[in-house]
C-alpha positions in Angstrom: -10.6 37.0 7.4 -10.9 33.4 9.1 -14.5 34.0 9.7 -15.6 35.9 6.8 -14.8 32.8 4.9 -16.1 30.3 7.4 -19.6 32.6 7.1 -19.4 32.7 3.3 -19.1 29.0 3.6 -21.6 28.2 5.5 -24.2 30.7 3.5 -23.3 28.4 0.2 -23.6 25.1 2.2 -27.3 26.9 2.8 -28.1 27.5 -0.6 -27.0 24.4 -1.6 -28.8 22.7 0.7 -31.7 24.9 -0.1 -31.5 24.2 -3.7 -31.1 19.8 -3.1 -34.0 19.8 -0.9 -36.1 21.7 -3.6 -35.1 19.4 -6.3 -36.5 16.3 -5.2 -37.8 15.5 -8.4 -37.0 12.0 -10.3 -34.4 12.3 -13.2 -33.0 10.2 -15.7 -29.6 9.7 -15.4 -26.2 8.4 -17.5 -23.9 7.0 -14.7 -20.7 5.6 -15.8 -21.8 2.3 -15.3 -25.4 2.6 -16.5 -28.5 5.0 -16.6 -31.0 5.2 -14.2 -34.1 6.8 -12.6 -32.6 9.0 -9.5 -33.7 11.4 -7.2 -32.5 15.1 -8.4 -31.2 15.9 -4.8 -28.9 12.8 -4.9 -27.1 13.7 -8.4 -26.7 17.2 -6.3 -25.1 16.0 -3.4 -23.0 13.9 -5.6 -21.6 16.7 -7.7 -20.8 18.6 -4.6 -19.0 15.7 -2.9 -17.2 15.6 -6.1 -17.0 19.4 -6.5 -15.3 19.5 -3.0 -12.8 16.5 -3.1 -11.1 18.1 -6.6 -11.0 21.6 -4.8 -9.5 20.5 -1.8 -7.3 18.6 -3.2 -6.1 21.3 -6.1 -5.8 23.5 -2.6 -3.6 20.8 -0.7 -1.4 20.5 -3.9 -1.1 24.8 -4.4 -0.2 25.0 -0.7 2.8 22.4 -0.5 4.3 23.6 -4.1 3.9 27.4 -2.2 5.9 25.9 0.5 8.7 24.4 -1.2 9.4 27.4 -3.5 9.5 28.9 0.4 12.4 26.8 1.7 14.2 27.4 -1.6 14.4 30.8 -1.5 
Protein backbone atom coordinates (compact mmCIF):
# COMPACT_ATOMS: atom_id res chain seq x y z
CA UNK A 1 0.00 0.00 0.00
CA UNK A 2 3.04 2.21 1.18
CA UNK A 3 4.43 2.24 -2.20
CA UNK A 4 1.54 2.33 -4.38
CA UNK A 5 1.05 5.78 -2.85
CA UNK A 6 4.64 6.78 -2.76
CA UNK A 7 4.54 5.83 -6.80
CA UNK A 8 1.22 7.72 -7.29
CA UNK A 9 2.97 10.55 -5.71
CA UNK A 10 5.74 10.78 -7.37
CA UNK A 11 3.75 10.33 -10.98
CA UNK A 12 1.73 13.65 -9.94
CA UNK A 13 4.98 15.48 -8.73
CA UNK A 14 5.86 14.50 -12.69
CA UNK A 15 2.90 15.92 -14.13
CA UNK A 16 3.11 18.78 -12.25
CA UNK A 17 6.41 19.41 -12.90
CA UNK A 18 5.64 18.66 -16.48
CA UNK A 19 2.86 21.01 -16.69
CA UNK A 20 5.19 24.21 -14.64
CA UNK A 21 7.93 23.85 -16.95
CA UNK A 22 5.51 24.11 -20.00
CA UNK A 23 3.96 27.15 -18.70
CA UNK A 24 6.63 29.47 -18.69
CA UNK A 25 4.66 32.06 -20.13
CA UNK A 26 4.38 35.72 -18.52
CA UNK A 27 1.02 36.37 -16.67
CA UNK A 28 -0.59 39.12 -15.07
CA UNK A 29 -1.27 38.65 -11.67
CA UNK A 30 -3.54 40.03 -8.47
CA UNK A 31 -1.25 39.20 -5.39
CA UNK A 32 -2.55 40.22 -2.15
CA UNK A 33 -0.36 42.97 -1.90
CA UNK A 34 -0.38 44.14 -5.57
CA UNK A 35 -0.45 42.91 -9.24
CA UNK A 36 2.23 42.09 -11.22
CA UNK A 37 3.79 40.60 -14.38
CA UNK A 38 4.96 36.79 -13.24
CA UNK A 39 6.22 33.97 -14.78
CA UNK A 40 3.26 31.19 -15.11
CA UNK A 41 5.53 28.40 -13.58
CA UNK A 42 6.01 30.51 -10.49
CA UNK A 43 2.13 31.19 -9.62
CA UNK A 44 2.24 27.15 -10.20
CA UNK A 45 4.65 26.21 -7.84
CA UNK A 46 3.07 28.63 -5.54
CA UNK A 47 -0.34 27.10 -5.57
CA UNK A 48 1.16 23.76 -4.91
CA UNK A 49 3.30 24.91 -2.04
CA UNK A 50 0.12 26.18 -0.79
CA UNK A 51 -1.94 23.20 -2.03
CA UNK A 52 0.40 20.92 0.04
CA UNK A 53 0.83 22.92 3.35
CA UNK A 54 -3.38 23.01 3.83
CA UNK A 55 -3.43 19.15 2.96
CA UNK A 56 -0.90 18.21 5.29
CA UNK A 57 -1.93 19.96 7.73
CA UNK A 58 -5.88 18.97 7.39
CA UNK A 59 -3.98 15.32 7.51
CA UNK A 60 -1.95 16.06 10.76
CA UNK A 61 -5.21 17.46 12.38
CA UNK A 62 -7.56 14.07 11.03
CA UNK A 63 -4.88 11.78 12.45
CA UNK A 64 -4.45 13.17 16.11
CA UNK A 65 -8.54 13.78 16.51
CA UNK A 66 -8.47 9.66 15.11
CA UNK A 67 -6.20 9.12 17.96
CA UNK A 68 -7.85 10.63 20.81
CA UNK A 69 -11.29 9.11 20.01
CA UNK A 70 -8.67 5.86 20.21
CA UNK A 71 -7.67 6.28 23.82
CA UNK A 72 -11.20 7.02 24.72
CA UNK A 73 -12.71 4.16 23.73
Amino acid sequence: MELARLGLALVAGGLVAAFAVLNTGDVKVNWIFGSFETPLIIVILVCLAIGLAVGLAGGRRSGTAKQRRARKS
